[in-house]
VEXMAR-675183 format. One record per residue (C-alpha): y, z, x. Coordinates in nm, 3 decimals. Each point is the difference from the previous one (the first is absolute). Layout:
BEGIN
   north      up    east
       Y       Z       X
...
This chain:
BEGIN
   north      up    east
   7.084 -10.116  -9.907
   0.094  -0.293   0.213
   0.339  -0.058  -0.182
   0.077   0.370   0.042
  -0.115  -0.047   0.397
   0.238  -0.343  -0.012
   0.262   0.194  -0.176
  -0.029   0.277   0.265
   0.027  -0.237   0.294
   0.279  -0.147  -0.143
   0.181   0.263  -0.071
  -0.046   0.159   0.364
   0.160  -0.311   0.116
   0.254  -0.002  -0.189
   0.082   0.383   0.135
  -0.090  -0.195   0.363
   0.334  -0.226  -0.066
   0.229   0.239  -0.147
  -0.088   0.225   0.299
   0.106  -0.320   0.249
   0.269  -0.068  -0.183
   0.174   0.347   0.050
  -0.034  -0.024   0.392
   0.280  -0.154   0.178
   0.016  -0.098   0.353
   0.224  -0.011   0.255
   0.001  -0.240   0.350
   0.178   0.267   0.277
   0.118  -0.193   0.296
  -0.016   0.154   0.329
   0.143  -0.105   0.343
  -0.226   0.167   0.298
  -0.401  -0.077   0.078
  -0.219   0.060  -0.232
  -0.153   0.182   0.289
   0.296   0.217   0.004
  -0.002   0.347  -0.118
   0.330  -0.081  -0.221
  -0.188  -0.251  -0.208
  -0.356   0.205   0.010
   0.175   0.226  -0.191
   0.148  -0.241  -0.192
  -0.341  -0.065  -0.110
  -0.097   0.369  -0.064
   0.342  -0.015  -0.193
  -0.133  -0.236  -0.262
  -0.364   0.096   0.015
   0.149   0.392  -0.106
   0.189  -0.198  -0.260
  -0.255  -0.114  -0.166
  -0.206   0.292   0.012
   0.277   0.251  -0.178
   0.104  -0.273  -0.230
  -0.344  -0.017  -0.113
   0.020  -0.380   0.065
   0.262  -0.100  -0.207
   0.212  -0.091   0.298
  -0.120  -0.202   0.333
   0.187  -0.069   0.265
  -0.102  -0.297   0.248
   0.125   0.061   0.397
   0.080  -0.340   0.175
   0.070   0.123   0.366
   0.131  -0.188   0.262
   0.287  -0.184  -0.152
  -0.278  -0.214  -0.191
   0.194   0.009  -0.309
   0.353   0.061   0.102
   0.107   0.015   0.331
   0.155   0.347   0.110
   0.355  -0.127  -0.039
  -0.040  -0.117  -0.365
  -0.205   0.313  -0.140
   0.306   0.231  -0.075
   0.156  -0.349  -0.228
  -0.362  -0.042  -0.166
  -0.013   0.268  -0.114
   0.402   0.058  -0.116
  -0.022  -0.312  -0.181
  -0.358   0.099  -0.184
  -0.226  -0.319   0.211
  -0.199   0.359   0.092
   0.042   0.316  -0.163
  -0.109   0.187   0.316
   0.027  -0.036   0.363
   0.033   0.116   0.348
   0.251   0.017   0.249
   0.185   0.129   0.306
   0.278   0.187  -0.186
   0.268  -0.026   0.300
  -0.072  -0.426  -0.039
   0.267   0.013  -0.308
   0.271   0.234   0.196
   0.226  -0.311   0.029
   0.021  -0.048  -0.372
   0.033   0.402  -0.035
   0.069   0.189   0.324
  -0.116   0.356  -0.131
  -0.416  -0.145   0.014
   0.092   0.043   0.403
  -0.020   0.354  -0.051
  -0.323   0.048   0.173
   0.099  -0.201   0.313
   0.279   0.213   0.156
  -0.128  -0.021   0.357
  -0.150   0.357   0.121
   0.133   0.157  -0.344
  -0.389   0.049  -0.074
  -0.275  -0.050   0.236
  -0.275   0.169  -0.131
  -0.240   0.009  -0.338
   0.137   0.315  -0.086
   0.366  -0.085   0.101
  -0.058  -0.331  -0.201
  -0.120   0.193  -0.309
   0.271   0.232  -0.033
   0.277  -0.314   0.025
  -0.199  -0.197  -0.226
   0.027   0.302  -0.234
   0.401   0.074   0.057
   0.013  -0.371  -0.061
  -0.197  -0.103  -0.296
   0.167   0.071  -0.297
   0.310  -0.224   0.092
  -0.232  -0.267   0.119
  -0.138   0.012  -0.317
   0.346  -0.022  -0.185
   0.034  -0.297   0.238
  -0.304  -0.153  -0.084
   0.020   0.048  -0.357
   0.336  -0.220   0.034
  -0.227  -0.258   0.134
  -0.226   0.002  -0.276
  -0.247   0.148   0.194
  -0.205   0.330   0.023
  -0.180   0.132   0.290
  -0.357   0.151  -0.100
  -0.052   0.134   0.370
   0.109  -0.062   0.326
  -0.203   0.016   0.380
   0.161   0.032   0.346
  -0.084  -0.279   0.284
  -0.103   0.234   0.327
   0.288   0.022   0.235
   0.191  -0.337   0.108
  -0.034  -0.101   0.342
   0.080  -0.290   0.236
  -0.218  -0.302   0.090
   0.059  -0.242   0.343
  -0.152  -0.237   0.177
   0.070   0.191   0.336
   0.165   0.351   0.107
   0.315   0.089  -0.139
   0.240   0.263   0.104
   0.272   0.000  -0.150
   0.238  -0.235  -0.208
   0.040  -0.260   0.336
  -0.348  -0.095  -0.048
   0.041  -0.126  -0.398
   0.298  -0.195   0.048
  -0.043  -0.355  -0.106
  -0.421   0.131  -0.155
  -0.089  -0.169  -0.390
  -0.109   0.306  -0.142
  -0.148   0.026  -0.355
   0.230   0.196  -0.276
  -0.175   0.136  -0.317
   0.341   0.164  -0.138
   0.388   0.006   0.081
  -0.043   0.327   0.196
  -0.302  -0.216   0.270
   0.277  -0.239  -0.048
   0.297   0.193   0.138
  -0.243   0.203   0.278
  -0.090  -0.335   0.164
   0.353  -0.161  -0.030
   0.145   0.350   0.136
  -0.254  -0.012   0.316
   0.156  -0.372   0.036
  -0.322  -0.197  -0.173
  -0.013  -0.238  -0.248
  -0.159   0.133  -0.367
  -0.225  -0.238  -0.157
  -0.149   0.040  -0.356
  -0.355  -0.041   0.020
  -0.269   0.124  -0.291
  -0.293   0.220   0.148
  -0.209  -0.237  -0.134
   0.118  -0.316   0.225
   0.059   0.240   0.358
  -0.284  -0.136   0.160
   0.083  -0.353  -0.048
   0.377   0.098   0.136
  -0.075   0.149   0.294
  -0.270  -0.279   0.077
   0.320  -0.285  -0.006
   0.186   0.215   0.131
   0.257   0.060  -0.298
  -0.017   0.362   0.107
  -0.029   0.185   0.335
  -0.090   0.359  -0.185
   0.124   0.206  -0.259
   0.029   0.358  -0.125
  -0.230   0.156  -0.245
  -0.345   0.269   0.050
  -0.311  -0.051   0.173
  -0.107  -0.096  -0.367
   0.148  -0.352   0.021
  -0.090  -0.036   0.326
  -0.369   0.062  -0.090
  -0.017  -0.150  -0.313
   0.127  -0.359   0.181
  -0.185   0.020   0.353
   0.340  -0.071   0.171
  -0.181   0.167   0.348
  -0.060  -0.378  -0.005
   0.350  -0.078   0.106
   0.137   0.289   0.065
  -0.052   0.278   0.261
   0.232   0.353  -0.047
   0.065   0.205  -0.318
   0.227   0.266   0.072
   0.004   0.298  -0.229
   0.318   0.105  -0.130
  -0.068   0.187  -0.353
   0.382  -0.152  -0.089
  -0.113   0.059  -0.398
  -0.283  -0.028  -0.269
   0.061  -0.306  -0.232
  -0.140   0.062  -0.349
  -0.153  -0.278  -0.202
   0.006   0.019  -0.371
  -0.214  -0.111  -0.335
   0.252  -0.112  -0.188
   0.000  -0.077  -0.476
   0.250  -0.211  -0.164
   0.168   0.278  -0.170
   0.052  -0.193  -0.318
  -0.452  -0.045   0.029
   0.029   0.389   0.022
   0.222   0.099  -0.256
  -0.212  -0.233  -0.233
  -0.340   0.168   0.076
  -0.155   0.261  -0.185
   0.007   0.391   0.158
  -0.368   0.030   0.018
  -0.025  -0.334   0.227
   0.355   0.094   0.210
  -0.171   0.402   0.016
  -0.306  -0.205   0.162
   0.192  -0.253   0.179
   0.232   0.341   0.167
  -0.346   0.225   0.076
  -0.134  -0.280   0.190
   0.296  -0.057   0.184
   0.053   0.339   0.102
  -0.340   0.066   0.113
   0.000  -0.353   0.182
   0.346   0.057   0.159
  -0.148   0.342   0.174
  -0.291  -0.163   0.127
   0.140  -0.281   0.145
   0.269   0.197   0.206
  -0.291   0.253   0.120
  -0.175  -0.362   0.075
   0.323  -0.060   0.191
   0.024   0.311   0.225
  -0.337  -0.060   0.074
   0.022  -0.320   0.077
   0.268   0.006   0.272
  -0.118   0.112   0.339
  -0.332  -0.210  -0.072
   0.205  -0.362  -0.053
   0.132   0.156   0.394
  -0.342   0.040   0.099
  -0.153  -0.384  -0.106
   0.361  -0.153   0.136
  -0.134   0.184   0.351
  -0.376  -0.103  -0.071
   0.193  -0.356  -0.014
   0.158  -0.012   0.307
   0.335   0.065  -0.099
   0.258   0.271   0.204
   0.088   0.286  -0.274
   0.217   0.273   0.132
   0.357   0.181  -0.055
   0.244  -0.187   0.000
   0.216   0.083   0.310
   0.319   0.206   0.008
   0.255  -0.208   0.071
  -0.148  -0.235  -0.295
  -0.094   0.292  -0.185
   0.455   0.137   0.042
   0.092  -0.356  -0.135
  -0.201  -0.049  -0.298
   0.142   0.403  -0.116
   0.377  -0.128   0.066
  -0.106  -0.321  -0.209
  -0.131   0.248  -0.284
   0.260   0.238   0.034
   0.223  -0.317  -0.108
  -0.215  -0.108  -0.245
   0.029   0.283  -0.226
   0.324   0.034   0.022
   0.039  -0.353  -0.095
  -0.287   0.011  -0.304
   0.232   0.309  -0.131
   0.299  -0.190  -0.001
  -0.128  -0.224  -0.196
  -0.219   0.264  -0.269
   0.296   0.237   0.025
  -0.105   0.342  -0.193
  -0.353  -0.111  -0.132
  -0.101  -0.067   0.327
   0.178   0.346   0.172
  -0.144   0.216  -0.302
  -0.372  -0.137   0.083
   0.082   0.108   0.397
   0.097   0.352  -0.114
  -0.298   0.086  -0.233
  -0.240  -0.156   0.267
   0.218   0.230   0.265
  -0.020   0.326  -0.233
């Protein structure tokens, strides 16, 4: 009796290893907070994961930049140091101008305006990421991009010769177009930058602006809705191709359901990071008119500009987004 109970032991450990040898796991790099509804769902992501790949895959979220910093996430995961990560997808639109599709300023300004482009635009993108030896698993807009000063600013006069923070080559062109400087600066080390004084503001939601406190050194946000951003969980495609359809089935149903509930999170989310910037002491109001008329002649070139450069790919996602 005790060498069949020893035999039985053993043999439910051995079923104990095999088991823990089948699950892999994954490190997913993020950018943002971990506070941050971006990277919250990040972490619903992988728990979801887990769950409808009955454990054989786990995925573990490092937010904040703790494992790569934002800039280095998209080449971490291309070259296989991750197979899955986050990012801003407009970050890589220098390498490949068509991932700017989704900041044409005033193109799309709301969630539902931002869902249809996203749709008219995401099989290319796809084509374009596949190219990159990448696939997207889901994507989630950024509320609506707005401007952040140290004092009152109305109109392009008041930003010449301002440091202002660029997150992409479209921030980049708005701030050198209103006669700024653009300076690349990581969410993740804002604070520190407008504390030294490396920046004077920068463009993004009320998001950023929450998530970083910045009512400590700052004082207006103006709202200008100029366009939703998307972030995206990213695979190495050659990780994809080489995983098995009941974990990539598990890996896709967790993405969908995760990509829907973080842009409701979103939309939810976007008057209230207005309200706390207020709480804080901070100005937030429309931006003025004269302002307001210079940033949509600065857009108005910018798209023509982006389609001279994506020619036809770019144009055909601009009709079906138009239809």
């Amino acid at each position: 009796m005790k060498l069949k109970a020893a035999s039985a032991l053993v043999a439910s450990a051995l079923v104990v290893v095999a088991n823990s040898a089948i699950a892999e796991t994954w490190d997913m790099p993020m950018a943002y907070a971990a506070t941050n509804y971006h990277s919250e769902h990040g972490v619903m992501f992988a728990d979801k994961v887990k769950e409808y790949s009955d454990g054989k895959l786990e995925i573990t979220v490092h937010a904040g930049g703790s494992l790569f910093g934002g800039a280095d996430i998209k080449r971490a995961v291309q070259t296989g140091q991750a197979p899955i990560g986050e990012r801003i997808m407009s970050a890589h639109a220098n390498e490949e101008p068509l991932l700017n599709w989704d900041n044409q300023p005033f193109l799309a300004t709301t969630y539902e305006d931002s869902a249809k482009l996203w749709d008219a635009a995401k099989d290319t993108v796809n084509e374009t990421l596949s190219d990159m030896n990448l696939v997207a698993l889901y994507t989630c807009p950024w509320p609506g991009q707005g401007f952040y000063f140290k004092g009152a600013v109305e109109s392009s006069a008041d930003v010449k010769g301002m440091k202002l923070r660029s997150y992409n080559a479209a921030t980049a062109t708005v701030i050198e177009s209103l006669g700024g400087t653009p300076v690349q600066i990581e969410a993740a080390e804002l604070t520190q930058a407008l504390a030294t004084g490396v920046a004077d503001g920068f463009i993004s939601s009320g998001s950023t602006g929450y998530d970083r406190k910045v009512w400590e050194h700052l004082s207006h946000y103006y709202k200008v809705n100029a366009w939703l951003p998307r972030n995206y969980v990213m695979v190495n495609k050659g990780v994809w191709d080489g995983l098995d359809g009941d974990i990539q089935a598990a890996l896709q149903k967790a993405a969908d359901e995760t990509g829907a509930s973080c842009t409701a999170k979103s939309e939810e989310l976007a008057n209230w990071y207005f309200e706390q910037l207020e709480e804080n002491g901070m100005s937030v109001v429309d931006a003025g008119p004269e302002f307001l008329a210079e940033l949509k002649v600065i857009g108005d070139k910018m798209q023509a500009e982006w389609l001279s450069q994506v020619g036809d790919k770019g144009q055909a996602i601009l009709d079906a987004y138009s239809k």
